[in-house]
C-alpha positions as CSV (number, residue, x, y, z in Angstrom):
1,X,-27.7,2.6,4.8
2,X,-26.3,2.1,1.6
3,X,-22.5,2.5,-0.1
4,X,-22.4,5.1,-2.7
5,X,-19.5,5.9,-4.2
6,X,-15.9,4.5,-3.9
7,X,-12.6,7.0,-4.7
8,X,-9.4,5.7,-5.2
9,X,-6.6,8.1,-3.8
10,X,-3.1,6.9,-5.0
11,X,-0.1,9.0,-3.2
12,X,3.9,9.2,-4.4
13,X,5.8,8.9,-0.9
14,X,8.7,11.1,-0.7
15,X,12.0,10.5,0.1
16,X,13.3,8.3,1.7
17,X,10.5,6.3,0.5
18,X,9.9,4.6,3.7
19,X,6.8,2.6,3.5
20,X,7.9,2.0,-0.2
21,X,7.2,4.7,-3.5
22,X,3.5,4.9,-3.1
23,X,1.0,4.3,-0.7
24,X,-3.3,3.2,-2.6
25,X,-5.9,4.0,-0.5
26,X,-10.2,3.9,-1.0
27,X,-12.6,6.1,0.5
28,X,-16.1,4.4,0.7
29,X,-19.0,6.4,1.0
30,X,-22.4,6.1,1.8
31,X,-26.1,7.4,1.7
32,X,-25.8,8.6,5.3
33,X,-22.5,10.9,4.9
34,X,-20.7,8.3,7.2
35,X,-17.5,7.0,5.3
36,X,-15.1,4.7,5.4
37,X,-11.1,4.4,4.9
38,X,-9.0,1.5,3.4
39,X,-5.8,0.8,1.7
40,X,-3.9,-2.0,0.1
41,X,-0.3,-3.1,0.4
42,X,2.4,-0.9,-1.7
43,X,3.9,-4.3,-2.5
44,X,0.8,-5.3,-4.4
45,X,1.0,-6.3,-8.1
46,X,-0.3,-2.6,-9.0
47,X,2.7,-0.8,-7.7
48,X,3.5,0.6,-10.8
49,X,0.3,0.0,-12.3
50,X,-1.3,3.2,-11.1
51,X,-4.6,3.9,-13.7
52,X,-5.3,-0.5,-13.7
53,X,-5.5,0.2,-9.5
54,X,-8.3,2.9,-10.2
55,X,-9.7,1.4,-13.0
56,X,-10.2,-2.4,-10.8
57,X,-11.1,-0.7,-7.8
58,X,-13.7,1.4,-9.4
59,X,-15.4,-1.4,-11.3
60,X,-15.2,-3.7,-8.5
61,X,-17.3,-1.2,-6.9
62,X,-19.8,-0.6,-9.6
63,X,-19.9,-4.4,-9.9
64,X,-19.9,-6.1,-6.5
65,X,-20.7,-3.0,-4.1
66,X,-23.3,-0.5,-4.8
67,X,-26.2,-0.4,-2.7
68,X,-25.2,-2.7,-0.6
69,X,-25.4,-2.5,3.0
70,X,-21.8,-1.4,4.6
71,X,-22.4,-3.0,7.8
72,X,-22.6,-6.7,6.1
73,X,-19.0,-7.2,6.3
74,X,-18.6,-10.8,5.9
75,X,-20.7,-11.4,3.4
76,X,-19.1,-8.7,1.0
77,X,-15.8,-10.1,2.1
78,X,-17.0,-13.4,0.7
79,X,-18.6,-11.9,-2.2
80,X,-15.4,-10.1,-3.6
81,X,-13.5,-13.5,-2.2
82,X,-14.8,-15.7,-4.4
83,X,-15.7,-13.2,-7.7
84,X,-12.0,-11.7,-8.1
85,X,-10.2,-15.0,-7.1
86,X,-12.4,-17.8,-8.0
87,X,-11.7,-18.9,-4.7
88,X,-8.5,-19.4,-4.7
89,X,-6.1,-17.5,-2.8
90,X,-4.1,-14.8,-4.5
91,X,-1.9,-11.3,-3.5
92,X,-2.9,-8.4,-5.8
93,X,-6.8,-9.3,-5.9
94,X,-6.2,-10.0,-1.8
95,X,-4.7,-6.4,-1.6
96,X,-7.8,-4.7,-3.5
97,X,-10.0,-6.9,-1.2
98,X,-8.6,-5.5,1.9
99,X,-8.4,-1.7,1.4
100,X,-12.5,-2.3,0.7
101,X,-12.7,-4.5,3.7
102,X,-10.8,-2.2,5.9
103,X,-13.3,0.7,4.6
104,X,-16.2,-1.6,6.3
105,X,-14.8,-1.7,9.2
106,X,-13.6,1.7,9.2
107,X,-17.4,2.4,8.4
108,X,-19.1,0.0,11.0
109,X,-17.3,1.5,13.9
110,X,-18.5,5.0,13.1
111,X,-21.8,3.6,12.8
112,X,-21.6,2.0,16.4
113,X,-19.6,5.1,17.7
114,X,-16.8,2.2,18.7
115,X,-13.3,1.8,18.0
116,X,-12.2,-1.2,15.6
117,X,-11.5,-3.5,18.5
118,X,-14.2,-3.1,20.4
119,X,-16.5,-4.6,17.6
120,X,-13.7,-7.4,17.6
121,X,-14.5,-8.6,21.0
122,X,-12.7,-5.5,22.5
123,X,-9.4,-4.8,24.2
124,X,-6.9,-7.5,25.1
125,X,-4.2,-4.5,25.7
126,X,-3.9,-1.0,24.5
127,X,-0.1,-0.6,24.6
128,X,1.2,-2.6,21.2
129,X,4.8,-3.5,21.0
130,X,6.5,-2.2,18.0
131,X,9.7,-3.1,15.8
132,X,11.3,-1.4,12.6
133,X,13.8,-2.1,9.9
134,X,17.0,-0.4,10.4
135,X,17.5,2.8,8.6
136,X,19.7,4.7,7.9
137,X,19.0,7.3,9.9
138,X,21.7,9.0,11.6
139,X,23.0,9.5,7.7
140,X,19.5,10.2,6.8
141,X,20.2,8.1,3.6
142,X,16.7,7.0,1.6
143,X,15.4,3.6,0.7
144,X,18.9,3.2,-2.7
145,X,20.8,2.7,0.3
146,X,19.7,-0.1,2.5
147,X,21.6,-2.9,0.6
148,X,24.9,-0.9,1.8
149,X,24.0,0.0,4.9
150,X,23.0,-3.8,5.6
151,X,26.4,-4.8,4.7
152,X,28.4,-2.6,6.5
153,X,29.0,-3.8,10.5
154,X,29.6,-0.8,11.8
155,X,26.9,1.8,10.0
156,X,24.2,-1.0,10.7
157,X,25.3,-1.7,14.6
158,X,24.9,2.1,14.9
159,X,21.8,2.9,13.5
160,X,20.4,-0.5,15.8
161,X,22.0,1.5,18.6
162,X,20.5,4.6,18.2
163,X,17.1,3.3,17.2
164,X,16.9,1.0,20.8
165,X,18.0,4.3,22.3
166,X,14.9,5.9,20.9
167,X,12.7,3.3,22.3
168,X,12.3,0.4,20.2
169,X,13.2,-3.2,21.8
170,X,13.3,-5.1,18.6
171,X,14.9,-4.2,15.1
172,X,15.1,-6.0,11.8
173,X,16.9,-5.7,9.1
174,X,17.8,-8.1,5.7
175,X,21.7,-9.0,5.5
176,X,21.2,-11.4,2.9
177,X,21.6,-9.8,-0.5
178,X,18.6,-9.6,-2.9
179,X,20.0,-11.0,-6.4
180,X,18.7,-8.5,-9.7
181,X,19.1,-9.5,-12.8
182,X,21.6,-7.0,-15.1
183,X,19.3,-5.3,-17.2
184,X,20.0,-5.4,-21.1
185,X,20.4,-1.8,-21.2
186,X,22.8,0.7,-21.8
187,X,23.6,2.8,-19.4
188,X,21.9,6.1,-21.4
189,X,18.7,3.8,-21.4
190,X,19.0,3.1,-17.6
191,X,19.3,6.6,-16.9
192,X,16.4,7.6,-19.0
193,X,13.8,5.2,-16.6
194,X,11.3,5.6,-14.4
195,X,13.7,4.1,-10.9
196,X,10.8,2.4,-9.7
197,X,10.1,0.7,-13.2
198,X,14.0,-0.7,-13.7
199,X,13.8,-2.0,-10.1
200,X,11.1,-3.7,-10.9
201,X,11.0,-5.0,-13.8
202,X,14.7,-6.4,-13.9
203,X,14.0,-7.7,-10.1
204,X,15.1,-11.6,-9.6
205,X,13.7,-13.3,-6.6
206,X,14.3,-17.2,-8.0
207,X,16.7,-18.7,-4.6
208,X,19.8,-19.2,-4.9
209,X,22.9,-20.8,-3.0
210,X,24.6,-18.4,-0.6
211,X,28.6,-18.2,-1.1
212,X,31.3,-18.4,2.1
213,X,31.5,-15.0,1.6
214,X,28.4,-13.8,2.2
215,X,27.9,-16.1,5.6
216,X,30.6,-14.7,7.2
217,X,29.8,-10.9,5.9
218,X,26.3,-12.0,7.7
219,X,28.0,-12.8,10.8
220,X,30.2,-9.9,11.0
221,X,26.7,-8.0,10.5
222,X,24.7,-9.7,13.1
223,X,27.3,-10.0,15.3
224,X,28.1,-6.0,15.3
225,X,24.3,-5.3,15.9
226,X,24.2,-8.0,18.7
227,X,27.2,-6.2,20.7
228,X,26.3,-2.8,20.3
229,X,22.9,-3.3,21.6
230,X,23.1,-6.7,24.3
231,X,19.8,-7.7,25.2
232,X,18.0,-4.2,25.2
233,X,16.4,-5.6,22.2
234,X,15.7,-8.1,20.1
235,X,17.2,-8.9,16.6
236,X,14.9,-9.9,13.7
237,X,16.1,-11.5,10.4
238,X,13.9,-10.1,7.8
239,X,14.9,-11.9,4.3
240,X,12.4,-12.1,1.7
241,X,12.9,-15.6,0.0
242,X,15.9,-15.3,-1.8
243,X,18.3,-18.3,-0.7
244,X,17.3,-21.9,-1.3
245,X,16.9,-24.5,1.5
246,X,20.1,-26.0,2.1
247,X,21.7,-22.1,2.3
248,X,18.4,-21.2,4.5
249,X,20.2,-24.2,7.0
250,X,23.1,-23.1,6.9
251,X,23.0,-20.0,7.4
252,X,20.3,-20.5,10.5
253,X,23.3,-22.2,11.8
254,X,25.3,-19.0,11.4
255,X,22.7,-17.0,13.0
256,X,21.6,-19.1,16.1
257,X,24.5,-17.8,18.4
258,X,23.2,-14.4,18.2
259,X,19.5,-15.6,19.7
260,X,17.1,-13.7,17.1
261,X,13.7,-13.5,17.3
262,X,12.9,-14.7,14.1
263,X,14.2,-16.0,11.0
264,X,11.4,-14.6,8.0
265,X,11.2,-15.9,5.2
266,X,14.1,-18.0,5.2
267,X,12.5,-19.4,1.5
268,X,10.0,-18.4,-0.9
269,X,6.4,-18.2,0.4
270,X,4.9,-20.8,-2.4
271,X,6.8,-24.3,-1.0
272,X,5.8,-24.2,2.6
273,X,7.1,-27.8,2.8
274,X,10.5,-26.8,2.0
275,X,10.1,-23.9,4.4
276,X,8.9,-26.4,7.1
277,X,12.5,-28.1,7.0
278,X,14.4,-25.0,7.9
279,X,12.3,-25.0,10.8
280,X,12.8,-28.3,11.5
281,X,16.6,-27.7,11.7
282,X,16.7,-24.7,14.0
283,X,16.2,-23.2,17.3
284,X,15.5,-20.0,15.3
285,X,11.2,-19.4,15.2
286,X,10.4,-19.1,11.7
287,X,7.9,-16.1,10.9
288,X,6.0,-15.9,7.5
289,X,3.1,-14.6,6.0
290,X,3.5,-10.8,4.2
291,X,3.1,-12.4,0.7
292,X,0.3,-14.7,1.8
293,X,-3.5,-14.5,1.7
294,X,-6.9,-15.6,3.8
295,X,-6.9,-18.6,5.9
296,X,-6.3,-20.9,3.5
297,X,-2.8,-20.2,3.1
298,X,-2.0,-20.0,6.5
299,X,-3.4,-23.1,7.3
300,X,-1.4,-24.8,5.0
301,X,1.9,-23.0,6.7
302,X,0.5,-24.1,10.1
303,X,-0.4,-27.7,9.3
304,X,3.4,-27.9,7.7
305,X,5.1,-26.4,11.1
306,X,6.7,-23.8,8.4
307,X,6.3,-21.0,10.9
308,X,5.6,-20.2,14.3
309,X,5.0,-16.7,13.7
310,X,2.2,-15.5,11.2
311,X,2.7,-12.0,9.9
312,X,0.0,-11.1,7.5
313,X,-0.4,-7.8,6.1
314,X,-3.7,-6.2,6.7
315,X,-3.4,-4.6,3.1
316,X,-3.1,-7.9,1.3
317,X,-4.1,-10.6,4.0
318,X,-7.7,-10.3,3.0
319,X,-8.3,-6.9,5.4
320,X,-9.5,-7.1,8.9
321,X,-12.1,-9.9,8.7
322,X,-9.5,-12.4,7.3
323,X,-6.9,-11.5,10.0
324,X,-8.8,-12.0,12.9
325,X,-10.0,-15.4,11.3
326,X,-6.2,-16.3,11.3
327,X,-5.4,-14.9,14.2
328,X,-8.1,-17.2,16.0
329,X,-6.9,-20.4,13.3
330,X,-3.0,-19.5,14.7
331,X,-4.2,-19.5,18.4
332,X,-4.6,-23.4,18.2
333,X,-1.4,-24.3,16.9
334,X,0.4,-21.7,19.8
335,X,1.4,-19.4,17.1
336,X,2.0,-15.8,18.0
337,X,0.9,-13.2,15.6
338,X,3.5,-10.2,14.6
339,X,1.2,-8.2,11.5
340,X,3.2,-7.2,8.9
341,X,3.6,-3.3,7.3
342,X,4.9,-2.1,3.8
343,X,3.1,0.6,3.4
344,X,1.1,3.5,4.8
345,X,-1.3,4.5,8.2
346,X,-4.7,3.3,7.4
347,X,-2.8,-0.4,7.1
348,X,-1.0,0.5,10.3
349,X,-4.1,1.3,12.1
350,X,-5.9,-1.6,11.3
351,X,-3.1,-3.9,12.3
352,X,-3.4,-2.0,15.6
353,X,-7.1,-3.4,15.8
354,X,-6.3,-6.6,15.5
355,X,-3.7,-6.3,18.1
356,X,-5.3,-5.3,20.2
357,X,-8.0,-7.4,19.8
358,X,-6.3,-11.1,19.8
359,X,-4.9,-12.9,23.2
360,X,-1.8,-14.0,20.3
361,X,-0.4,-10.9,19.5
362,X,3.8,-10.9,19.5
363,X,5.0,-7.6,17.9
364,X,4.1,-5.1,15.4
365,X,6.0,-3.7,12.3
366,X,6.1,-0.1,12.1
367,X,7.7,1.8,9.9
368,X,10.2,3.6,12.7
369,X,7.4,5.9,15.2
370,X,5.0,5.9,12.7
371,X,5.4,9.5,12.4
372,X,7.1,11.4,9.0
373,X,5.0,11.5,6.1
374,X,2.5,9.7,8.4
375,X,1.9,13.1,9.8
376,X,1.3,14.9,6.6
377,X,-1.3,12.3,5.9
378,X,-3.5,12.0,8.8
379,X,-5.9,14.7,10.4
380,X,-4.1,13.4,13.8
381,X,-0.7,11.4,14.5
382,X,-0.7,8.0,15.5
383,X,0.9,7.8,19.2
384,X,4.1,5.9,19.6
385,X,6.1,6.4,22.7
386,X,9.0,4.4,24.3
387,X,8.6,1.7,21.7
388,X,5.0,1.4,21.9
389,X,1.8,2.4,20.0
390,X,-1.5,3.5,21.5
391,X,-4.5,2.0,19.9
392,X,-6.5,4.7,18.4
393,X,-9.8,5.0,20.2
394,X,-12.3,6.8,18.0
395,X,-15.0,5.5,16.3
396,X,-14.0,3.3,13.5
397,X,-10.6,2.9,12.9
398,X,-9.6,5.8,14.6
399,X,-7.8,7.5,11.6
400,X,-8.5,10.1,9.1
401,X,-6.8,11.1,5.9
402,X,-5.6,14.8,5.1
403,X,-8.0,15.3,1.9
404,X,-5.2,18.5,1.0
405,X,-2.1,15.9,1.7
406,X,-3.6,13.2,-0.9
407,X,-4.2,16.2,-3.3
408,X,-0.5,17.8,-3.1
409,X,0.9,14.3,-3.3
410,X,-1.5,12.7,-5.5
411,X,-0.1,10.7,-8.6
């Protein structure tokens, strides 16, 4: 069996945007009709870069891929592993490595008649415990309105309420402000851009000191979610990096009497060191690992004692053959394994795999049931119930993609 073709499918989500503006998937194909899906993280350097994603993905192919056996997973893995990053460990080639890894998979289950999991040393459970970000969805407001809806005690608290009431026992949500820098543009020029470009490019992620202000607007935040919904379900911290060490402390401090989860990424990603002292300082587990790629930079977070908790992304980890390898590399050091999700359900489904698959497994993102625009997407729904997800048991990944949905939302 040889791989044929590879077709790049790129999709704009729409609102509310949940899963982020637009979801890149790969359909491998090969000389026995059998084909395979894949898709990289929305968060990926190409997010706006829509024609560069086809373009790489297509060449890559062309390149590194025709003609080659499917089923040799590992060594195409290491192929595209050391060509596109010179071996050395890096997001946006790790998110075009993964969709194509994913395909393999995808592929090699079909071929075996298996699910995923079972060619991963098979089922370790089949029930996979699920958490979302808090939405706004009893005001149905999109993704423009999180920042406000994070900040306000009482909308948060009653959107955590009314999701635990649905079923989930853990929520997350990010009530420390992400800093942009004020565009120099006039406000006829603002209005005139693409959304997605001015967010982007006018984005500032450098850390910075948190004020007394904002501590005690987190408290009020935390402490709103905490009493509306007891101990029904956990509360997870989800910043991304934008605060500097010393406010990291401080404001784990601030956080510890409401007994979250986690604390993620309490710093930047790239200075595990420094991330290592905010876990040295709190009771709070630390959880990283959505901006990170292969073993190598988990290692590096496990040898520090940065995190406790890995979360890779099986769109930009390095796909399925790289998570399972950290999975069994975080299994020595006692750290649990919570996959991470930005993005659509191919990246869902494989992190559903690997959970099921790994004796290490903590919790899985989901972007709320996994449901919505989900649905329009996939031949069949992905089963959530009660705050749990059933691992898809069809060959392969268990998923297929609506070929009339990616046209009618194709970009």
């Amino acid at each position: 069996m040889k791989l044929t073709k590879l077709e790049p499918f790129i999709v704009k989500v729409p609102p509310p945007h949940y899963g982020g503006y637009y979801y890149f998937f790969v359909k491998l194909h090969t000389d026995k009709g059998i084909y395979g899906w894949g898709e990289t993280a929305t968060l990926s350097i190409y997010y706006p870069l829509h024609d560069s994603y086809k373009v790489l993905m297509k060449e890559i192919f062309e390149k590194y891929l025709k003609g080659e056996d499917p089923l040799d997973r590992e060594r195409l893995n290491k192929i595209l592993y050391a060509n596109l990053t010179r071996r050395h460990t890096e997001y946006s080639t790790g998110g075009l490595i993964s969709a194509i890894d994913m395909a393999l998979w995808d592929i090699a289950g079909k071929v075996c008649d298996q699910p995923v999991y079972n060619l991963l040393g098979g089922a370790f459970r089949r029930k996979i415990r699920s958490y979302t970000y808090i939405y706004d969805v009893k005001g149905k407001k999109g993704l423009e309105e999180q920042p406000s809806l994070w900040a306000d005690p009482e909308r948060v608290a009653e959107n955590a309420a009314y999701l635990v009431d649905e079923g989930f026992t853990a929520v997350k949500l990010d009530p420390v402000p992400l800093v942009y820098v004020e565009p120099p543009l006039t406000e006829e020029e603002k209005r005139g851009m693409d959304p997605v470009t001015l967010r982007y490019k006018f984005s500032h992620r450098n850390p910075y000191h948190m004020t007394m202000e904002q501590y005690k607007r987190v408290e009020k935040v935390v402490g709103a979610i905490r009493d509306a919904i007891g101990t029904k379900a956990d509360i997870l911290i989800g910043t991304h990096g934008q605060i500097t060490t010393a406010s990291a402390i401080r404001l784990a401090k601030v956080l510890e009497p409401f007994d979250p989860l986690w604390f993620e990424e309490p710093v930047p990603p790239e200075n595990t060191k420094e991330m290592a002292k905010v876990a040295r300082s709190t009771t709070i587990p630390i959880a990283t690992g959505e901006r990170l790629t292969t073993v190598f930079d988990f290692r590096q977070v496990l040898e520090d004692g940065a995190a406790s908790i890995l979360q890779p992304d099986l769109g930009s980890c390095g796909g399925i053959t790289e998570c399972k390898k950290i999975a069994g590399m975080a299994e020595a050091y006692y750290a649990q394994m919570a996959p991470h999700v930005w993005g659509g359900p191919l990246i869902t489904a494989a992190a559903l795999h690997i959970d099921a698959s790994i004796p290490n497994f903590l919790i899985q993102e989901s972007i709320l049931k996994g449901r919505g625009f989900f649905d329009e997407l996939l031949v069949e729904p992905l089963v959530w119930e009660d705050g749990y997800y059933t691992v898809p048991d069809s060959p392969g990944l268990g998923v297929d993609l609506n070929m009339e949905a990616l046209k009618k939302y194709a970009v």
